[in-house]
TORRO-759606 format. One record per residue: residue number from 0; residue in one letter; chain; x, y, z negated of N, C-alpha, C, O in turn. Coordinates in steps of 0.1 Angstrom, whole numbers, plus 5000, padded with zeros to 4 digits. Atoms other than C-alpha are relative to their C-alpha. Layout:
N
REC  nr rest kette  nxx  nyy  nzz caxx cayy cazz  cxx  cyy  czz  oxx  oyy  ozz
REC NUM    a     A    X    Y    Z    X    Y    Z    X    Y    Z    X    Y    Z
...
//
This chain:
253
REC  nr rest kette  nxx  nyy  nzz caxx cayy cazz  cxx  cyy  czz  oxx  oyy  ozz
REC   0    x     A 5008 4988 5000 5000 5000 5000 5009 5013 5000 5005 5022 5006
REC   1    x     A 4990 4990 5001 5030 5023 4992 5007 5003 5014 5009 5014 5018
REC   2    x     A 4991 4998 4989 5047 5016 5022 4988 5008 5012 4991 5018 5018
REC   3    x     A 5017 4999 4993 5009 5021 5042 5003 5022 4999 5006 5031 5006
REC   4    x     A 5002 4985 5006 5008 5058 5025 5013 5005 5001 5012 5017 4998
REC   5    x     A 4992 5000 4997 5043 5060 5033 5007 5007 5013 5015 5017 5016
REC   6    x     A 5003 4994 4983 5039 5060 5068 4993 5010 5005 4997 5018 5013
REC   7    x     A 5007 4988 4999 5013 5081 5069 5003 5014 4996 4997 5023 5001
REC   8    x     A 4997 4990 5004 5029 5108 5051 5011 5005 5012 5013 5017 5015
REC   9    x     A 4990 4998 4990 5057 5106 5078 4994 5002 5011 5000 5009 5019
REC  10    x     A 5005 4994 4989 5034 5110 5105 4993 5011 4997 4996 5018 5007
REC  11    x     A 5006 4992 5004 5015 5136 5092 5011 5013 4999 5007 5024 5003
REC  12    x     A 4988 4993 4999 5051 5153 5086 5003 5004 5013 5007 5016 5014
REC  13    x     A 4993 5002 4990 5060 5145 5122 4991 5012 5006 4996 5023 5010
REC  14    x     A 5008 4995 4995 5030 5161 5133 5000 5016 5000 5001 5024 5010
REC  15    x     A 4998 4988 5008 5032 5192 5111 5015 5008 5011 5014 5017 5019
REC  16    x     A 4992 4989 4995 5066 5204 5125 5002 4997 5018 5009 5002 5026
REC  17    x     A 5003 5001 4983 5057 5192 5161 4997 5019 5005 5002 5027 5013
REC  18    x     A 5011 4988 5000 5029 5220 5153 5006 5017 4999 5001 5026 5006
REC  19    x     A 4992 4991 5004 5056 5246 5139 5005 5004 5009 5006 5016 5012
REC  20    x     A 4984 4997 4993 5083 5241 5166 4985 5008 5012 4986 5020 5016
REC  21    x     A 5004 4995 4992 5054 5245 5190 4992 5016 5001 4990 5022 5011
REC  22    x     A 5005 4986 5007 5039 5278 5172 5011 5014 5005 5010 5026 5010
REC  23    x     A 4988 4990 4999 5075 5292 5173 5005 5003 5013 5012 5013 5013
REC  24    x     A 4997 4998 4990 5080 5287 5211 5000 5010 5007 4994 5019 5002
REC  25    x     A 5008 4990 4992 5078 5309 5239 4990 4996 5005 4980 5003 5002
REC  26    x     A 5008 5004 4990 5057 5293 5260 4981 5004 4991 4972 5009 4997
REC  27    x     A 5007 4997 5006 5032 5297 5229 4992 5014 5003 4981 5017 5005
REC  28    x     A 5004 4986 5004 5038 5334 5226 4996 5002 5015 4986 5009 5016
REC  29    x     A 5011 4991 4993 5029 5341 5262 4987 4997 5003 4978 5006 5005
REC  30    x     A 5014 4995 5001 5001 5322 5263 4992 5003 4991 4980 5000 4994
REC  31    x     A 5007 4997 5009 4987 5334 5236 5000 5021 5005 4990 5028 5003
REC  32    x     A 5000 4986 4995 4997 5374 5251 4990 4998 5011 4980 5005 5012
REC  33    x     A 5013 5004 4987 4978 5359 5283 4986 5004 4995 4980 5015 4999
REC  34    x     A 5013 5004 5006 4948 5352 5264 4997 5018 4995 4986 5025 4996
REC  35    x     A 5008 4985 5008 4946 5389 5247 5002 5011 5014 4994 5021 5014
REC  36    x     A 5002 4990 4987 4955 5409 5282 4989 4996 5005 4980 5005 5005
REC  37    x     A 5014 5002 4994 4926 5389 5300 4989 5007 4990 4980 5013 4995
REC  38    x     A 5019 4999 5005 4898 5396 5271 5004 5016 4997 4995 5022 4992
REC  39    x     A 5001 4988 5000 4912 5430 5270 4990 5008 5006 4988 5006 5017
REC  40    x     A 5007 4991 4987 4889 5457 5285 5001 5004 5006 4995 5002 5017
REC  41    x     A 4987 4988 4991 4915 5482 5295 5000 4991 5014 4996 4995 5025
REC  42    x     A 4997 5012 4989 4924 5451 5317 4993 4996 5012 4998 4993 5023
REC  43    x     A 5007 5007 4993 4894 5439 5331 4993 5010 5009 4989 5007 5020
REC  44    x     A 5007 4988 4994 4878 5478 5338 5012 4997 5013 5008 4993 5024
REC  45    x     A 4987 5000 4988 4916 5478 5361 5001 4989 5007 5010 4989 5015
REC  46    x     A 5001 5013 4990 4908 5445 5377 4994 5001 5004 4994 4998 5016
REC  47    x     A 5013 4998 4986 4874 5455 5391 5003 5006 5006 5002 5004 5018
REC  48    x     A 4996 4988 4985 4887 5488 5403 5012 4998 5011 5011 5005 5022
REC  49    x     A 4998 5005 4993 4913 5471 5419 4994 4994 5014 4996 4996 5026
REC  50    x     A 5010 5010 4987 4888 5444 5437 4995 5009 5008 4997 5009 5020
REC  51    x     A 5008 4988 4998 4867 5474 5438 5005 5007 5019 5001 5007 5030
REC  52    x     A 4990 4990 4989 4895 5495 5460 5001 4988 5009 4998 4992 5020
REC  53    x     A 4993 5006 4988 4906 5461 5482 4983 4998 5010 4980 4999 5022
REC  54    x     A 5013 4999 4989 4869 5459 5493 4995 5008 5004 4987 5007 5013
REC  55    x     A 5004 4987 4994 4865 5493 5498 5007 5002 5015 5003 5006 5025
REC  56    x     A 4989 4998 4990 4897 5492 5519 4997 4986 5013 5004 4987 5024
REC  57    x     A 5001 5007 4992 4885 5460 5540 4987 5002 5008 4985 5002 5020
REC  58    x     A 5014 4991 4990 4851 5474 5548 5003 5010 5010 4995 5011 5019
REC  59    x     A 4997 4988 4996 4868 5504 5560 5013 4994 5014 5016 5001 5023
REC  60    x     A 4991 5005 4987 4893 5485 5585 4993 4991 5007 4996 4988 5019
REC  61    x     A 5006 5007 4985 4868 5461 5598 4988 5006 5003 4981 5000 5012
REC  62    x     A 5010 4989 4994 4841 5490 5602 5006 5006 5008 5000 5012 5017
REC  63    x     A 4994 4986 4983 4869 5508 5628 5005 4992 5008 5011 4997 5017
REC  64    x     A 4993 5010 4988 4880 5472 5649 4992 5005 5006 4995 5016 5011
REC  65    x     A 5010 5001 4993 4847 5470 5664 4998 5014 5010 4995 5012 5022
REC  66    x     A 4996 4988 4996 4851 5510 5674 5003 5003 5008 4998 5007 5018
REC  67    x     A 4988 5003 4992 4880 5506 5687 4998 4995 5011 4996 5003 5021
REC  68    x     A 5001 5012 4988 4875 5475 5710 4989 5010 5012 4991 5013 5024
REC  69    x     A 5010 4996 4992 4844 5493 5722 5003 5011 5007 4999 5010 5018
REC  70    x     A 4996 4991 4995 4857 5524 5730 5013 5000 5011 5015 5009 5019
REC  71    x     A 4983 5003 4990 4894 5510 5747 4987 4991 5011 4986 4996 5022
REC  72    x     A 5006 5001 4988 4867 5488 5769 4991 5007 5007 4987 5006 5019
REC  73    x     A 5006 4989 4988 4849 5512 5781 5009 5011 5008 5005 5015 5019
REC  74    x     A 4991 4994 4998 4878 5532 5788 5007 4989 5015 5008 4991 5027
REC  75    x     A 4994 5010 4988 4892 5501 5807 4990 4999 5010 4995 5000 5022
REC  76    x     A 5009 5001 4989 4859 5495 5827 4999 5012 5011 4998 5013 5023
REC  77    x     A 5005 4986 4991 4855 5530 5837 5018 5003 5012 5020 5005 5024
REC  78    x     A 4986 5005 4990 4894 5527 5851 4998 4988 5012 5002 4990 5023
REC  79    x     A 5004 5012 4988 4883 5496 5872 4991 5004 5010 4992 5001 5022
REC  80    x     A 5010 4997 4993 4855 5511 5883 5008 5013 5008 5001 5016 5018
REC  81    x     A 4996 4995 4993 4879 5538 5899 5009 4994 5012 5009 4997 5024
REC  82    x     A 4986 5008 4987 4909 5514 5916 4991 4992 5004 4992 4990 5016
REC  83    x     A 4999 5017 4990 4890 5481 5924 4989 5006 5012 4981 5014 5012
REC  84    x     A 5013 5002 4989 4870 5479 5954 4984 5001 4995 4982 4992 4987
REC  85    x     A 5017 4998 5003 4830 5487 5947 4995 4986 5003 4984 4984 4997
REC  86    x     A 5008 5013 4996 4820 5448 5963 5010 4992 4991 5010 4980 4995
REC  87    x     A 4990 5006 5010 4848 5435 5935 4994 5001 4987 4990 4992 4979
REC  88    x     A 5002 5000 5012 4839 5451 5907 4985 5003 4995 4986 5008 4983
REC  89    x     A 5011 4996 5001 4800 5457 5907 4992 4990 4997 4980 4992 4994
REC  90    x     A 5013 5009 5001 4787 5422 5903 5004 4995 4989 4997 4985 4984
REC  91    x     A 4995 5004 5018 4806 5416 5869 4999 5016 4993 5003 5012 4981
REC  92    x     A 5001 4990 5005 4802 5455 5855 4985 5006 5002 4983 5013 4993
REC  93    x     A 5012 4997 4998 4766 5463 5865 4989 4990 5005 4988 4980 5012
REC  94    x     A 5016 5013 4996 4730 5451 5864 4993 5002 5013 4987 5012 5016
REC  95    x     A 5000 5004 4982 4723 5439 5902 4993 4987 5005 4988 4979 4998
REC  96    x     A 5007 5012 4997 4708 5413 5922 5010 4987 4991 5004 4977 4989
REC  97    x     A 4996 5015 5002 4733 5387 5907 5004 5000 4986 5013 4993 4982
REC  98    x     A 5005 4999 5014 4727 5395 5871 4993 4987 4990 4995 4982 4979
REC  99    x     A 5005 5011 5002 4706 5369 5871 5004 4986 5000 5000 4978 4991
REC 100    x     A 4993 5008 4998 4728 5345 5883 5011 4999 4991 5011 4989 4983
REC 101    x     A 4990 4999 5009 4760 5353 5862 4995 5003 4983 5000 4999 4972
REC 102    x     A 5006 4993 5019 4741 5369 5828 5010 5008 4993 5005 5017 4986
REC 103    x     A 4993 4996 5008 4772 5380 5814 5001 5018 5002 5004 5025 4992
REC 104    x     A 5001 4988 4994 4770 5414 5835 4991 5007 4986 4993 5019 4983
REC 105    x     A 5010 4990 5008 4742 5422 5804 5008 5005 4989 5004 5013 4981
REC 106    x     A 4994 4995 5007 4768 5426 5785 5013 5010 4999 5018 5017 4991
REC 107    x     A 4988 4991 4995 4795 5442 5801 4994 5014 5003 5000 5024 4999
REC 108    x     A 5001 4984 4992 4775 5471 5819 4998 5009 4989 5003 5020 4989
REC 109    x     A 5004 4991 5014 4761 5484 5783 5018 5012 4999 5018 5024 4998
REC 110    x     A 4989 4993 5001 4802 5494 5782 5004 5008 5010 5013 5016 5009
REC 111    x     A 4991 4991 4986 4807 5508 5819 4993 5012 5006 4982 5017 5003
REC 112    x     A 5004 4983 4991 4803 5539 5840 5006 5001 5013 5019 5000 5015
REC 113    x     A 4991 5004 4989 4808 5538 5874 5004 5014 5008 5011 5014 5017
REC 114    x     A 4994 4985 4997 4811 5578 5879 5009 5006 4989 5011 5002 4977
REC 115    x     A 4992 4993 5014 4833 5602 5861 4994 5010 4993 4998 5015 4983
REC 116    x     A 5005 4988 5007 4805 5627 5857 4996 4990 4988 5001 4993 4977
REC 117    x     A 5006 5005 5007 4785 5599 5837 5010 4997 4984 5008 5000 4972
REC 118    x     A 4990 5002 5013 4816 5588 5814 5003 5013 4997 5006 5015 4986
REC 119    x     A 4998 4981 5012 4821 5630 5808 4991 4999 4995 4992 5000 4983
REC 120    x     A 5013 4995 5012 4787 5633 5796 4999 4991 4992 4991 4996 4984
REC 121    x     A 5005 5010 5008 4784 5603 5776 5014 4992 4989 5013 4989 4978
REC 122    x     A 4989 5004 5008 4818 5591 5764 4996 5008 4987 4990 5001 4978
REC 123    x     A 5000 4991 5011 4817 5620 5737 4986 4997 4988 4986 5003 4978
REC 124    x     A 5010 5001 5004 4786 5608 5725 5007 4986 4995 5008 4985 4983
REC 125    x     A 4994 5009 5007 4802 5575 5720 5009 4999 4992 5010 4992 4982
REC 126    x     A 4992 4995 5013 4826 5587 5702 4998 5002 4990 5005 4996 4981
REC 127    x     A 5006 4990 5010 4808 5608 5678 4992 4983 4990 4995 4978 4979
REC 128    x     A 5014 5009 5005 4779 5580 5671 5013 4988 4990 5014 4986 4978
REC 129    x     A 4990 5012 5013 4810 5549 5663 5006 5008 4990 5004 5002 4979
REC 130    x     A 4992 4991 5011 4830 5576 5641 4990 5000 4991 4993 4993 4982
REC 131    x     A 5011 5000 5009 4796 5582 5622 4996 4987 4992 4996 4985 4980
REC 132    x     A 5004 5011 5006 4785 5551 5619 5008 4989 4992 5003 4982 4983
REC 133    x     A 4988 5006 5008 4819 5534 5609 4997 5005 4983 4993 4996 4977
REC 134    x     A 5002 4999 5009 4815 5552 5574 4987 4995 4993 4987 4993 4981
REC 135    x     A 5014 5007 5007 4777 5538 5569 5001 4984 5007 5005 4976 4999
REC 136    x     A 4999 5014 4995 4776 5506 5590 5007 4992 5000 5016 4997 5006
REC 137    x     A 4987 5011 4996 4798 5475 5590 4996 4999 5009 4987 5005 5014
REC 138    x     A 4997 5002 4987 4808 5459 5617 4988 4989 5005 4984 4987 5016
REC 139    x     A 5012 5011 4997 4781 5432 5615 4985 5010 5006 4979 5007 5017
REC 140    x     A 5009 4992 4993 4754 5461 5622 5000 5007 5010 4991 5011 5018
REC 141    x     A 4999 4995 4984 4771 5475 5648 5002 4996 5012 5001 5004 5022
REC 142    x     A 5005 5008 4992 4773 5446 5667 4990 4996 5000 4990 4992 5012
REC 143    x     A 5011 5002 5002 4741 5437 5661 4991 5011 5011 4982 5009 5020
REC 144    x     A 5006 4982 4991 4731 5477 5676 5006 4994 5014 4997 4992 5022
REC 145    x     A 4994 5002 4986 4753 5467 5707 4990 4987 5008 4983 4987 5019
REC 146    x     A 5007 5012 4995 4738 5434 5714 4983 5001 5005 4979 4999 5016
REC 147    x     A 5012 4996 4997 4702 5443 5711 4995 5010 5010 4985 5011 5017
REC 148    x     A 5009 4991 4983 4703 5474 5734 5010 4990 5007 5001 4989 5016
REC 149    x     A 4994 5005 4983 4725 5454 5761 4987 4995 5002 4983 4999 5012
REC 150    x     A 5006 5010 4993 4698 5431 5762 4986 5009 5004 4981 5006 5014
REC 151    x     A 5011 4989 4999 4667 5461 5760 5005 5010 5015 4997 5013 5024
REC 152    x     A 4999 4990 4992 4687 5484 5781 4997 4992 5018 4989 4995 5027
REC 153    x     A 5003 5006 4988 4694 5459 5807 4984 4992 5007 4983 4989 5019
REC 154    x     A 5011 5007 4995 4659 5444 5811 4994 5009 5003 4990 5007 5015
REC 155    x     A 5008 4985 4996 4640 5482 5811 5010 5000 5016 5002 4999 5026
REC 156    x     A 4991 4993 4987 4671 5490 5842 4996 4990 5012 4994 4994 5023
REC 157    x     A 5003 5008 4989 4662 5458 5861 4989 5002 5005 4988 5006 5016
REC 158    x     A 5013 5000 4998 4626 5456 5859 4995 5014 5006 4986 5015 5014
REC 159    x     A 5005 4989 4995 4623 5495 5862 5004 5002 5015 4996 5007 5024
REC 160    x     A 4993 4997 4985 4646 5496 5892 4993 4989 5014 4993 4990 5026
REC 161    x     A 5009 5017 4990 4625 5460 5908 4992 5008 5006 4991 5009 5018
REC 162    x     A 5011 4994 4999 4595 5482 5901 4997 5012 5012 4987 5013 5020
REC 163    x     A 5004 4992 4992 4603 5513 5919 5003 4997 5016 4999 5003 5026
REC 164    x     A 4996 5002 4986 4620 5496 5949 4989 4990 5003 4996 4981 4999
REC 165    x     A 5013 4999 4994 4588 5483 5961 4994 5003 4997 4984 4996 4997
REC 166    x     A 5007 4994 4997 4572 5509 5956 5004 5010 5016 4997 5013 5025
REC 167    x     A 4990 4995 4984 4599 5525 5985 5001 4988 5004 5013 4989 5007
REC 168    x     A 4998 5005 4987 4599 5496 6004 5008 4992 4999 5006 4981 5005
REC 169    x     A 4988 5003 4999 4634 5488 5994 5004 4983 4990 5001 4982 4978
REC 170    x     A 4997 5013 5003 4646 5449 5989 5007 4997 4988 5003 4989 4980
REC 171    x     A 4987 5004 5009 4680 5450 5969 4996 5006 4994 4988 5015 4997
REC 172    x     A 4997 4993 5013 4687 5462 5934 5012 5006 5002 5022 5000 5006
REC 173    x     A 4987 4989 5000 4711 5495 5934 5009 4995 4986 5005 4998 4975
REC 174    x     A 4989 5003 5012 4738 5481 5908 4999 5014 4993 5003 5025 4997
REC 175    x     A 4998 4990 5011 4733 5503 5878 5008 4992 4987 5007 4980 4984
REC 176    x     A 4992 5006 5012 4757 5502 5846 4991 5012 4990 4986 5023 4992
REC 177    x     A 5010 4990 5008 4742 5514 5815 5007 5005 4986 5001 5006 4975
REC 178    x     A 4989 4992 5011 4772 5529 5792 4993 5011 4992 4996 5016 4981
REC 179    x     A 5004 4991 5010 4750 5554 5784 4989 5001 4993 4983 5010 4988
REC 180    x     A 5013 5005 5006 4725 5536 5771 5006 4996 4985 4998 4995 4976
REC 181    x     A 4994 5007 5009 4750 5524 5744 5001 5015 4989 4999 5014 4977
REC 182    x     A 4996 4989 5005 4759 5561 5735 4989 5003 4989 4989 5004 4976
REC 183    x     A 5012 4991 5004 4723 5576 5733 4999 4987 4988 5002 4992 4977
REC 184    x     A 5003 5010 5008 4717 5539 5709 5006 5004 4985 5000 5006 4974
REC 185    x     A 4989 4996 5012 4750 5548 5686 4997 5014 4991 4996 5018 4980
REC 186    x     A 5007 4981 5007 4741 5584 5681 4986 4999 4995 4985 4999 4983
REC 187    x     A 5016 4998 5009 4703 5584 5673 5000 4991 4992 4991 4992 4984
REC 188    x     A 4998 5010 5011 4713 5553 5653 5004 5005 4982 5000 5000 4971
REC 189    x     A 4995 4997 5012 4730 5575 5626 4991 5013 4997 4989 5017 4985
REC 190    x     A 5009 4987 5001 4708 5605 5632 4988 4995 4985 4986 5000 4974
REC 191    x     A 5012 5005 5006 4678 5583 5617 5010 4995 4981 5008 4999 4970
REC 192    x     A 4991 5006 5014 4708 5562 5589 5000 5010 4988 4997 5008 4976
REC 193    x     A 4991 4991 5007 4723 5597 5576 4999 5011 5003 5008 5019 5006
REC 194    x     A 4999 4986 4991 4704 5628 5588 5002 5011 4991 5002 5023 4995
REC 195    x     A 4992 4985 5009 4717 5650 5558 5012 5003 5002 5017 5015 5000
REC 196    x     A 4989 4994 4997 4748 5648 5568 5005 5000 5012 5016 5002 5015
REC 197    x     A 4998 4992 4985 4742 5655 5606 4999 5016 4996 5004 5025 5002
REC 198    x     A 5007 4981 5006 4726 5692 5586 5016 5003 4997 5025 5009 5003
REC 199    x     A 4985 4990 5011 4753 5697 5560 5012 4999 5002 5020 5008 4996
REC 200    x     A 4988 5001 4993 4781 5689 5575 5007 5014 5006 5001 5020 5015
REC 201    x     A 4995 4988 4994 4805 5720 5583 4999 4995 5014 4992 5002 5022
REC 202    x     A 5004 5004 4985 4807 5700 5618 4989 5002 5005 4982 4992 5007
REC 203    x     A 5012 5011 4992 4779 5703 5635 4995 4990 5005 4994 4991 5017
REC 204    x     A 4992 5010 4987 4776 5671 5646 4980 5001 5004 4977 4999 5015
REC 205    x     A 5017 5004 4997 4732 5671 5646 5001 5010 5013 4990 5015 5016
REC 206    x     A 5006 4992 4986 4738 5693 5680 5004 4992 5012 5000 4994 5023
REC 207    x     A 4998 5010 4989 4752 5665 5699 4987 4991 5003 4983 4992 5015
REC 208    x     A 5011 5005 4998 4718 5642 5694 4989 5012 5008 4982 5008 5017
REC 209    x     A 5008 4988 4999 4698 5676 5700 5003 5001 5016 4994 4997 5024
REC 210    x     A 4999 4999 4982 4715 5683 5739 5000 4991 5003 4994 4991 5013
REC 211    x     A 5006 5008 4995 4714 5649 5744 4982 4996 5004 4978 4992 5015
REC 212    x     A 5010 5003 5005 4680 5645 5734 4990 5012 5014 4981 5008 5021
REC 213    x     A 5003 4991 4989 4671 5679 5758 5002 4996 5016 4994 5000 5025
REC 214    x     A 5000 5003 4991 4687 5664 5785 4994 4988 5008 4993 4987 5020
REC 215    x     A 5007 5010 4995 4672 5633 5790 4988 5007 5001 4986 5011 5013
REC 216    x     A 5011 4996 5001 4640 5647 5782 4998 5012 5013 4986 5013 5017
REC 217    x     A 5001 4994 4988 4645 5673 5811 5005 4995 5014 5006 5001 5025
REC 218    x     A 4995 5006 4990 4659 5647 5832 4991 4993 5010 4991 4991 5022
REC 219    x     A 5006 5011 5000 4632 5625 5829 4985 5008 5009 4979 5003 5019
REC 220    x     A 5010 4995 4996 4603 5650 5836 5010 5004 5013 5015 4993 5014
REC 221    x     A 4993 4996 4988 4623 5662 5868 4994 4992 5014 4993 4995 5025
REC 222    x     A 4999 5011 4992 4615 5626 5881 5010 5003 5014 5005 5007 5025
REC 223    x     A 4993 4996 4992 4648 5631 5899 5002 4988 5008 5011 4990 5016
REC 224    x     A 5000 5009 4992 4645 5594 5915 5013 4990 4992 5018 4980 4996
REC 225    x     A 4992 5012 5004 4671 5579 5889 4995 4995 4991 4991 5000 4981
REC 226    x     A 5007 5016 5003 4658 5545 5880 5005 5000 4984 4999 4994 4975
REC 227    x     A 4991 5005 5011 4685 5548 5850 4994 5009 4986 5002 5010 4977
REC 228    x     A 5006 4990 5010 4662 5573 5826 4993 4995 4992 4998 4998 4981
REC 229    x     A 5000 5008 5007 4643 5552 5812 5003 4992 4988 5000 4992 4976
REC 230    x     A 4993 5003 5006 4663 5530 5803 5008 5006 4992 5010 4999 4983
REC 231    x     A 4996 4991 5008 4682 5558 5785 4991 5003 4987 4997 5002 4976
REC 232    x     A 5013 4994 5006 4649 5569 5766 4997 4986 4989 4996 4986 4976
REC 233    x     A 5006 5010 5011 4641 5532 5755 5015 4995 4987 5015 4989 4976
REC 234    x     A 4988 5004 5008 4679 5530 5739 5000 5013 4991 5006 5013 4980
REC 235    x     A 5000 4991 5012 4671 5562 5721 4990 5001 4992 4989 5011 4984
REC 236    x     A 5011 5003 5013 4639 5547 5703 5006 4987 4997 5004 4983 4986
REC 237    x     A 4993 5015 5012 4659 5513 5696 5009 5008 4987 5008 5006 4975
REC 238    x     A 4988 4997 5009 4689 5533 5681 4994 5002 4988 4998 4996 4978
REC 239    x     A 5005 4993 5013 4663 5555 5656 4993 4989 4993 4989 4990 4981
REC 240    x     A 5008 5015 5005 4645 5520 5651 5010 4993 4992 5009 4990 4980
REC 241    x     A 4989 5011 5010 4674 5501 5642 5006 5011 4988 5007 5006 4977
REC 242    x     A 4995 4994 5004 4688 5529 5626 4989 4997 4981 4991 4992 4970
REC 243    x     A 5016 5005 5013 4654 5526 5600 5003 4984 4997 5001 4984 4985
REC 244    x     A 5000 5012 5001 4658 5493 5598 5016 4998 4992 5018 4989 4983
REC 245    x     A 4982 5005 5006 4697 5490 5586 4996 5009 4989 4996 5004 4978
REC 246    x     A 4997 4996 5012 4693 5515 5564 4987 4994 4988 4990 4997 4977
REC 247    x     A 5005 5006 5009 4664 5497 5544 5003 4986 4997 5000 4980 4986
REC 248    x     A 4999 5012 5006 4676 5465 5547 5019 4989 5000 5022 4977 5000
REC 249    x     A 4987 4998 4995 4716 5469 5553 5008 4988 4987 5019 4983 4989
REC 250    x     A 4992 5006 5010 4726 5448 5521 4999 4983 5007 5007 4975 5003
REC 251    x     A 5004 5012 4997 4712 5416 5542 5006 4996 5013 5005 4985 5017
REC 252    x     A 4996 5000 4989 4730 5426 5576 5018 4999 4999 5024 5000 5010
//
C-alpha cells in the first residue's frame, strides 16, 4: 500500500513540475499574449477597419476594370471602323441582315460607332455615365446595364429599321451600330441612382443628361429618316429603369 501511495505521489510530482516548466515557457507566454491581443477591443475595432479598407479598396478597383474595357473597346471598334473595309467590318460590328445568323453582332455594336461625328457626340457621355456610376455601382450592375440594353437596343434598331423599310419599299437592313445607345443607358442610369449629386456637385455634370436629353428629343420629332432614334429613346427609359431598380435593390445585384 506504501509503495501504491508511493507512486502516486511521484506521478503527481511529475506532473506538477511538467505544469511549472510549462507555465514558465515561452511558448506559454505568447500564447497566452495571443489570447489577450485577439479579445482585445482596441484590436478587433483595427481588424474590421482594416477588412473594412481592403473591401472598400476591391470594390473600387473592380468597379473601374469593367470602365476601362468598355471604354478602350469602343475606342478600338471605332478605329476599325475607320481602316478596315466597310463589307469587312459591318457584319461583326453592327445590327444587319446577318445579325441573325452570327448573334454576337448584339453585343459588339452596343460598343461601336461607325462615324466620327456619332463617337464626338456620344463618347463623352460614356465617359461621364462609367465615371459616375463606378463610385455607386459595382461591376456586376454594370454589366448587367450593358447586357440588357444590347439586347433592348438591338431588337428596337432591327425591328424598327425591318418596319420602316417596307414601308419604302426597301429589302435589306442598313447596318446600324448602337454605341449610343449604351451612353444615353450609362448616363440616365446615374441621373435616376444619384440625382443629388448631378445638382450639388461643383461640376455640373446634370447638363450633360439635360443636352442629351434635348437632342434626342429634337431629333426624334424632326423625323429626320434615322431608324436609330428610337432606339436611343428606348435605352434612355431602360437606363432611368434600371437605374430605379439598382438602387432599391443593389445589395442583391
Amino acid at each position: 500500500m506504501n509503495t501504491i501511495t508511493k507512486i502516486a505521489k511521484n506521478f503527481c510530482k511529475q506532473i506538477k513540475e511538467k505544469k511549472d516548466d510549462f507555465l514558465s515557457s515561452d511558448r506559454y507566454i505568447y500564447a497566452r499574449q495571443k489570447l489577450q491581443i485577439i479579445n482585445d477591443p482596441k484590436f478587433i475595432q483595427k481588424t474590421i477597419k482594416i477588412e473594412q479598407s481592403a473591401k472598400a479598396k476591391n470594390y473600387y478597383l473592380t468597379s473601374k476594370q469593367f470602365p476601362v474595357l468598355l471604354c478602350a473597346g469602343t475606342l478600338f471598334f471605332y478605329h476599325l471602323w475607320q481602316v478596315m473595309p466597310y463589307s469587312k467590318i459591318f457584319k461583326h460590328t453592327s445590327i444587319s441582315e446577318y445579325t441573325k445568323d452570327l448573334l454576337y453582332p448584339i453585343l459588339l455594336a452596343p460598343s461601336s460607332h461607325q462615324t466620327t461625328q456619332s463617337f464626338l457626340t456620344y463618347a463623352p457621355a460614356l465617359v461621364c455615365g462609367l465615371y459616375l456610376n463606378g463610385y455607386y455601382m459595382n461591376y456586376k450592375g454594370m454589366i448587367g446595364l450593358y447586357l440588357i440594353n444590347s439586347l433592348l437596343s438591338s431588337a428596337v434598331t432591327y425591328y424598327y429599321e425591318k418596319y420602316r423599310n417596307e414601308q419604302l419599299g426597301i429589302s435589306m437592313i442598313s447596318p446600324k451600330t448602337t454605341g449610343a445607345c449604351t451612353s444615353l443607358a450609362y448616363i440616365f442610369s446615374f441621373v435616376v441612382l444619384q440625382p443629388d449629386y448631378m445638382i450639388k456637385k461643383k461640376l455640373p455634370f446634370a447638363i450633360f443628361p439635360i443636352l442629351y436629353l434635348i437632342y434626342e428629343s429634337e431629333e426624334f420629332l424632326m423625323d429626320d429618316q434615322q431608324n436609330c432614334r428610337p432606339a436611343h429613346i428606348a435605352s434612355i427609359i431602360l437606363g432611368a429603369t434600371y437605374g430605379l431598380i439598382f438602387k432599391k435593390y443593389y445589395k442583391f445585384l
